[in-house]
C-alpha positions in Angstrom: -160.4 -57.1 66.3 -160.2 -58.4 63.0 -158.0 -56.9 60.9 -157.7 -56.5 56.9 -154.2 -56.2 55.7 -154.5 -55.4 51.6 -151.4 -55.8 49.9 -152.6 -56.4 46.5 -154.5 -52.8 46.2 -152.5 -51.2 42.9 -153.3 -52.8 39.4 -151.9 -55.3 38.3 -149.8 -56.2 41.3 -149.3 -59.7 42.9 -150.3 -60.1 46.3 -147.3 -60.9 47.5 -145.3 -57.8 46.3 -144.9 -55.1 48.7 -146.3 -51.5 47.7 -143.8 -49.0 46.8 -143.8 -46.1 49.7 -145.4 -42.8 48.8 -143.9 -39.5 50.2 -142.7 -39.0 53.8 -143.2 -42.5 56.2 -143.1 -43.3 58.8 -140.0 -44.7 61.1 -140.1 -48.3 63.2 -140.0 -46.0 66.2 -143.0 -43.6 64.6 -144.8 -46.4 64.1 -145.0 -48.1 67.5 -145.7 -44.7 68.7 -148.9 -44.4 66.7 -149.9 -47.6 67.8 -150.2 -46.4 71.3 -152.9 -43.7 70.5 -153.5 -43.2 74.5 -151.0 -42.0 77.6 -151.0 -39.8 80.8 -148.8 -36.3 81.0 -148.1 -36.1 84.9 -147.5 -32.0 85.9 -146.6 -32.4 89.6 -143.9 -30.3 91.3 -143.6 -26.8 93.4 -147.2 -25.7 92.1 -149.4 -28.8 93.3 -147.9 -26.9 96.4 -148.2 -23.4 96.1 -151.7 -22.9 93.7 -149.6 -21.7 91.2 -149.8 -22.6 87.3 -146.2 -21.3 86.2 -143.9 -21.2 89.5 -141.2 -18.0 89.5 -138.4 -20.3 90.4 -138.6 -18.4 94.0 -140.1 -21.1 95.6 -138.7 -22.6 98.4 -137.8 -26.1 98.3 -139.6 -26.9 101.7 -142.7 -26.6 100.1 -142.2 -30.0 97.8 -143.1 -32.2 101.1 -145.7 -35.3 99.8 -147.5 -36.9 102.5 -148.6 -40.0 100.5 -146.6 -39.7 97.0 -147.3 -43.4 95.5 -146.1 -43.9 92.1 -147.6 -47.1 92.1 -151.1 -45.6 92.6 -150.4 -43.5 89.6 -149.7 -46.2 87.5 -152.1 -48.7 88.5 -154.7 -46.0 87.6 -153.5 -45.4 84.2 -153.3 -48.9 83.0 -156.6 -49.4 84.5 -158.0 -46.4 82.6 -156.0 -48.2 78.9 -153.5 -45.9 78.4 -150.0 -46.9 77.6 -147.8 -44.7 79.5 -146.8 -41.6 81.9 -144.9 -38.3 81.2 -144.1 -36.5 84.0 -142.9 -32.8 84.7 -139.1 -33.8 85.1 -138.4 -30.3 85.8 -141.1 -27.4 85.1 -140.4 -23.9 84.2 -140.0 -23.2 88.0 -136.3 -24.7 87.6 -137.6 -27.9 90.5 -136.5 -30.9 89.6 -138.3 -34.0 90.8 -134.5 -35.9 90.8 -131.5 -35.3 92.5 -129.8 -33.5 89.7 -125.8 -32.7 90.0 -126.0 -29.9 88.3 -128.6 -28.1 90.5 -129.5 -27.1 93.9 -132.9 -26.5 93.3 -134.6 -30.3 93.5 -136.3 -32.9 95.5 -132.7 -33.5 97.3 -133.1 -29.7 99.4 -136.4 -30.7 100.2 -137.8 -32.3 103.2 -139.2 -35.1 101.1 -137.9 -38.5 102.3 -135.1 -36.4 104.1 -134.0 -35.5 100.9 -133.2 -39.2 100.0 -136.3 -39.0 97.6 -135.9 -39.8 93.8 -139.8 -39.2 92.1 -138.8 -40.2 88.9 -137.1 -43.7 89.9 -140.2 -44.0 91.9 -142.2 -43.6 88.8 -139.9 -45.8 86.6 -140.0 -48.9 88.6 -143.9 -48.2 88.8 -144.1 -48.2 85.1 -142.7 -51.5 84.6 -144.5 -53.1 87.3 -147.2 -51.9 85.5 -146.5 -52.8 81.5 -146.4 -49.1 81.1 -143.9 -47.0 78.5 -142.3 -43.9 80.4 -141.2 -40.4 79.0 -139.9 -37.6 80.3 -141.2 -33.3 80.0 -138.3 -31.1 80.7 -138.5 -27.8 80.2 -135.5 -25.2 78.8 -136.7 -22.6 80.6 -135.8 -22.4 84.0 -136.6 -19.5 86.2 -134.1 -20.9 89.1 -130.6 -21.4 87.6 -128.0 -18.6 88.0 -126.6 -19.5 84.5 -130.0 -19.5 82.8 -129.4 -16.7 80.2 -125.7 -17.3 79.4 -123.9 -19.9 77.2 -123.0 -22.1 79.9 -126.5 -22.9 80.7 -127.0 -25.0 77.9 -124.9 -27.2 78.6 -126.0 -27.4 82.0 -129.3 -28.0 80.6 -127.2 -31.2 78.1 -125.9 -32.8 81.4 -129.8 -32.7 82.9 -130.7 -34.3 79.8 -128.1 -36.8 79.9 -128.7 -37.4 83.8 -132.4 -38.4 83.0 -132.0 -40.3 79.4 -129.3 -42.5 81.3 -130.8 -43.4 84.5 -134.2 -44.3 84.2 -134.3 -47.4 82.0 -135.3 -46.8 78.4 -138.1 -44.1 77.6 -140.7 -43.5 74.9 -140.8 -40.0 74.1 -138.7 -36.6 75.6 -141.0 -33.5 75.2 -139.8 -30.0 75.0 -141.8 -26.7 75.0 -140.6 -23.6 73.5 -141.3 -21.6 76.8 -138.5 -18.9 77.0 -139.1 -16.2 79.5 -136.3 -14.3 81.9 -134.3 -16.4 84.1 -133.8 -15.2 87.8 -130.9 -12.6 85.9 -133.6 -10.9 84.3 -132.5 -12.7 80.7 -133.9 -14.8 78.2 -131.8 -17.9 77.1 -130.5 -18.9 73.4 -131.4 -22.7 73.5 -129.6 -24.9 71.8 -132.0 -27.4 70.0 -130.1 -29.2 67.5 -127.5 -30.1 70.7 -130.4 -30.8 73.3 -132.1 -33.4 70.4 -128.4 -34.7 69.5 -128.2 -35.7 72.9 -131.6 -37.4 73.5 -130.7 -39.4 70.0 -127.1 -39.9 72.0 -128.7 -42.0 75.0 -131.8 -43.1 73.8 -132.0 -43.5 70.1 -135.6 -45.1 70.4 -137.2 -42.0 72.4 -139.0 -39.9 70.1 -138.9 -36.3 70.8 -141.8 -33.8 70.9 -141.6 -30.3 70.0 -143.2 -27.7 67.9 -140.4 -28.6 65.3 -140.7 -32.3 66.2 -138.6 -34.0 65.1 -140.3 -36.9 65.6 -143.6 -35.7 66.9 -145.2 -32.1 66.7 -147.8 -29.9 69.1 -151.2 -30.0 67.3 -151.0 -26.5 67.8 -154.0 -26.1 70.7 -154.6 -27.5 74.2 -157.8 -28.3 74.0 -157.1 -32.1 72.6 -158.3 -31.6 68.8 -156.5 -32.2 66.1 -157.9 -30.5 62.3 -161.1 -32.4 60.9 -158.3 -32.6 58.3 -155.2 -34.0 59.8 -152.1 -35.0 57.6 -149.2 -36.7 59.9 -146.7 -35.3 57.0 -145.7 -31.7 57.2 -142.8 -29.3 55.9 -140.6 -29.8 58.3 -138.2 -27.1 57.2 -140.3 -24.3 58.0 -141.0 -25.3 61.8 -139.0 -24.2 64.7 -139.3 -24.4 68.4 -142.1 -21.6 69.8 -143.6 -22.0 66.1 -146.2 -19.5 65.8 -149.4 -20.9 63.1 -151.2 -23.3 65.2 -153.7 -23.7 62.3 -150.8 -25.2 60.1 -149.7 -27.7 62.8 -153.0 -28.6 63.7 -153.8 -29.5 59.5 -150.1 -30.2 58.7 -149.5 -30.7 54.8 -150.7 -33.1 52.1 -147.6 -34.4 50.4 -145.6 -32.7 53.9 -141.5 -33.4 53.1 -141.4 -35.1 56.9 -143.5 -37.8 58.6 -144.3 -35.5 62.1 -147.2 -36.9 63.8 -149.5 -34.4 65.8 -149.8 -35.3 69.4 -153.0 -33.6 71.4 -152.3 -32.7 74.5 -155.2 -31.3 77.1 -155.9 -31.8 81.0 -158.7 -33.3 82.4 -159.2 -30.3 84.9 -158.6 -26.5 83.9 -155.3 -26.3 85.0 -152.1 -28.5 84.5 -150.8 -28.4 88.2 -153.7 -29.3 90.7 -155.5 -26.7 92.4 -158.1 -27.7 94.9 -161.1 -25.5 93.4 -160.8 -27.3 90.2 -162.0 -30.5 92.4 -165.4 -30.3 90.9 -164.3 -29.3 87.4 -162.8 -32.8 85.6 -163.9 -33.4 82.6 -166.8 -35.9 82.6 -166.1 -39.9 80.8 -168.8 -37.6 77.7 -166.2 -34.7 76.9 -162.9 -36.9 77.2 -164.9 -39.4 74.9 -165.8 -36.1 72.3 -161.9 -35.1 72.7 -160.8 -39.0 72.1 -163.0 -38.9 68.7 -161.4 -35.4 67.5 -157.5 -36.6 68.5 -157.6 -40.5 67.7 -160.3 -40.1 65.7 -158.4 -38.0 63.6 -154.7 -39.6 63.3 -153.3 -38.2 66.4 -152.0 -39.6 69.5 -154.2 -38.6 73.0 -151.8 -37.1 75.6 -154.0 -36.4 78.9 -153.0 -34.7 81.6 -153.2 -35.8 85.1 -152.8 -33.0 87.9 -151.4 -35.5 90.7 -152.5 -33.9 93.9 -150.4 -32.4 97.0 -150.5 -35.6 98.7 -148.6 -36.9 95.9 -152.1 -39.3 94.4 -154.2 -38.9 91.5 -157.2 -37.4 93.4 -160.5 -39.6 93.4 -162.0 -37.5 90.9 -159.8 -37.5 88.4 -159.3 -41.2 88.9 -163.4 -41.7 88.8 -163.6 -40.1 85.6 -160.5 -41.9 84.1 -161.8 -45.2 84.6 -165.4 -43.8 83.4 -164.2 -42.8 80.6 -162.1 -46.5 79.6 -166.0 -47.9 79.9 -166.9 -45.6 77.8 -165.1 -46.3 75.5 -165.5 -50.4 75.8 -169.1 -49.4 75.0 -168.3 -48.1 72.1 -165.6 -49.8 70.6 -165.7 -53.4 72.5 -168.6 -55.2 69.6 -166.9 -55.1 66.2 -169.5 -56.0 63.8 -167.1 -57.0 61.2 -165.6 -60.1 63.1 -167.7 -61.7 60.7 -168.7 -60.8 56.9 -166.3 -60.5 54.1 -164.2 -57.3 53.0 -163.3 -56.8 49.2 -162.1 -54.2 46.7 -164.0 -53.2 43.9 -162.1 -54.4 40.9 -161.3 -51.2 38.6 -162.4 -48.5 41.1 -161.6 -47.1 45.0 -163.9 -48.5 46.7 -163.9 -51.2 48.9 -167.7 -53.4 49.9 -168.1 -54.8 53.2 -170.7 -57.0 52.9 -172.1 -58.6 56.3 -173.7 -61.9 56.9 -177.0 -60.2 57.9 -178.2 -56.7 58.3 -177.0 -54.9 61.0 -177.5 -51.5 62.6 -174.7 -49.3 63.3 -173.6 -45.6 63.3 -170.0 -45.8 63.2 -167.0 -46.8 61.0 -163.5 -47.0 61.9 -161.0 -47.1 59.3 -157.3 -46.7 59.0 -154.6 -46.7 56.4 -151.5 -48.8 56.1 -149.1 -46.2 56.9 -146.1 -47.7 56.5 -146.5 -46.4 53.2 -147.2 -43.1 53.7 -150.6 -41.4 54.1 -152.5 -41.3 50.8 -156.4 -40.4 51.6 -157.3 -36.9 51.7 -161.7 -37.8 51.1 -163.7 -40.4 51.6 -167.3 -41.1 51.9 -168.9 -44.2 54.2 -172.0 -45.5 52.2 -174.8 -48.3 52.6 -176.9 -50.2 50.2 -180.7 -49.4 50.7 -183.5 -50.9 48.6 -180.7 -51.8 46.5 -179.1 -48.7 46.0 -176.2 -46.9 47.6 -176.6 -44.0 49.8 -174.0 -41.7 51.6 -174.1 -41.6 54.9 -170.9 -39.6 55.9 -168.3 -37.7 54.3 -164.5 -37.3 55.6 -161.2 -36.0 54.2 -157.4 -37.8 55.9 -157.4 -41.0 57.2 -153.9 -41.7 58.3 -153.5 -43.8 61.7 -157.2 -43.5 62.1 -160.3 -42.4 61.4 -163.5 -42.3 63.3 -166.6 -41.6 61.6 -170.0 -40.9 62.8 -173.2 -41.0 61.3 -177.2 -41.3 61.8 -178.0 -45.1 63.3 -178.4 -47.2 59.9 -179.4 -51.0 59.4 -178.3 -52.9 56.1 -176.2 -55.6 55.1 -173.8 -54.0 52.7 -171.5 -51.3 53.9 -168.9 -49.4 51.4 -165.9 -46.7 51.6 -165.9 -44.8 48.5 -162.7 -43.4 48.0 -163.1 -39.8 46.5 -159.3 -38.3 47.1 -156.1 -39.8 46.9 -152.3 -38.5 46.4 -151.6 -42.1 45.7 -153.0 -45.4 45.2 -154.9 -45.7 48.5 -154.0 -48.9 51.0 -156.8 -49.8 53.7 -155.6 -51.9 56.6 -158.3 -52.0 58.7 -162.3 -51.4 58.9 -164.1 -51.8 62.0 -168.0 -51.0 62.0 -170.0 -50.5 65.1 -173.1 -49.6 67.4 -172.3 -47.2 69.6 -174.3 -45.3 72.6 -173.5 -42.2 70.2 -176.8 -40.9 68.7 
């Protein structure tokens, strides 16, 4: 897709002088993040065995026994469907652990699995890069199976996990951590240490950003339903999150001139559940709601993290799979027919607007626009207008920008196309426009 790059947008500038940053940016790492928009969350462990959503740690390990587990099947399914890469349930708040971890007796090596020889996530690392696909890891400090869960020591049991999986899986794109903290199987609740578990991360893989309610690289958007806030600001004061953060409302918005560039990142399952549960066979999420919660999560700045409940045999269940690749042609029929391949993009000397002009009238209902964020996110209202019997007419209002913005409106036809900038923190910098027809109505 053609793309607009606009350095010369503040008066008076040359066009080769670089803009001066506003407020919190983003990081190199941040950045390549964003552009990934689209990956899978993997929950698979005791529960796709047992029915169970949260496991008690009581399991036994007999019941992790795949018949068919294919890693490869996993990722050929998720490239296939566009996104860019799996997380998987490392270890869930049941205390399993999908590796053969030294520091626990609780894993896929007591299990009857490949006669305890198995090893899901080096499965699922070599998979990935067969594949072209970015791996992360979800492992959660709660664990309802370790004797020293509750006590000092278990923290740094819970360091040596992390430093088992940052160092022997090849290099990963994100860690993600939960602020689940419940009794352990001695009936108490653990102190986690945070500022050691992300030191550690940083330690072994300085290039994995690391999720959290307090980021620091990437925060919850504060629901699991996959929708980031109609107004959606990838800044945020840092300072007053923490893990188990309780005002969903504020990390779903984030602030407008925030002191820390922490990205939202949606996360939702394409069934009910997380873990898969046979009666939820009928109930994924058709290619029409993943499309509406792709509009309200890319659409609106944020990254898409959707969850695949691989199934007992150890596959992504034909339904799930049917949908996933239902949904990517969706999506080609919205977004595969950029109308702006060819016409001319300017700004409006003296004012913040900037005219498309096309080489004939088209019809469309959709404009996609983003910001350069590289120096920081400036938008916070916009308005998409077209020229009709030579006069302009507002078709759609919006407020942030950021990464991306997908705006929908009533099926138009006209030649002349404009973004009227209404509300800025700073001078505003477009990157890129994209207009288009969509099956939308």
């Amino acid at each position: 897709m053609r793309k607009f790059i606009i350095l010369c947008l503040l008066a008076g500038m040359a066009m080769a002088q670089t803009p001066k940053p506003f407020g919190a940016t983003p990081t190199a790492d941040q950045l390549k993040w964003h552009n990934l928009q689209y990956y899978a969350f993997v929950h698979f462990g005791p529960n796709s065995f047992t029915d169970k959503e949260w496991g008690d740690g009581k399991e036994k390990e007999d019941v992790f026994n795949p018949t068919q587990l294919d890693c490869r099947q996993w990722a050929r399914i998720c490239k296939a469907a566009g996104m860019k890469g799996i997380i998987i349930t490392a270890k869930h708040h049941d205390g399993f652990a999908l590796y053969p971890s030294k520091y626990s007796t609780h894993t896929v090596r007591e299990s009857p699995w490949k006669n305890g020889k198995g090893d899901v996530l080096k499965e699922l690392s070599a998979a990935c890069k067969e594949y072209g696909l970015k791996m992360g890891i979800y492992i959660s400090p709660w664990d309802r199976n370790h004797p020293t869960y509750g006590t000092p020591e278990y923290n740094q049991v819970y360091v040596n996990m992390l430093k088992e999986i940052t160092t022997q899986y090849g290099d990963l794109f994100e860690v993600w951590f939960d602020g689940a903290n419940g009794e352990g199987p001695n009936g108490k609740k653990q102190v986690y240490d945070f500022p050691l578990f992300n030191k550690t991360v940083k330690t072994y893989q300085p290039h994995a950003l690391i999720f959290s309610d307090a980021g620091p690289d990437i925060r919850w958007v504060g629901n699991e339903s996959g929708f980031a806030g109609e107004t959606c600001w990838s800044t945020i004061n840092g300072a007053a999150l923490f893990p188990a953060y309780d005002k969903p409302k504020h990390l779903n918005v984030g602030d407008a001139n925030g002191t820390h560039w922490i990205p939202a990142e949606c996360d939702v399952s394409i069934r009910p559940g997380w873990f898969y549960h046979k009666n939820e066979d009928d109930k994924v999420k058709t290619p029409q709601a993943l499309m509406d919660i792709w509009n309200k999560s890319v659409g609106r700045g944020a990254n898409l993290l959707l969850n695949i409940p691989v199934d007992n045999r150890g596959l992504v269940h034909e339904n799930d799979a049917k949908a996933l690749l239902e949904f990517k042609k969706l999506r080609d029929e919205y977004f595969s027919k950029n109308l702006l391949k060819k016409g001319t993009f300017t700004k409006k000397t003296g004012a913040d607007s900037y005219d498309i002009s096309l080489n004939k009238a088209q019809t469309f209902n959709c404009l996609v626009v983003q910001e350069d964020i590289r120096y920081g996110q400036r938008i916070n209202e916009f308005a998409v207008q077209v020229k009709e019997n030579n006069e302009w007419k507002t078709v759609a209002t919006a407020t942030t920008i950021g990464h991306k913005r997908i705006v929908y409106f009533p099926r138009v036809k006209s030649k002349d196309v404009r973004i009227a900038i209404q509300g800025t923190l700073a001078k505003p910098i477009i990157a890129n426009v994209e207009l288009y027809d969509t099956p939308a109505n």
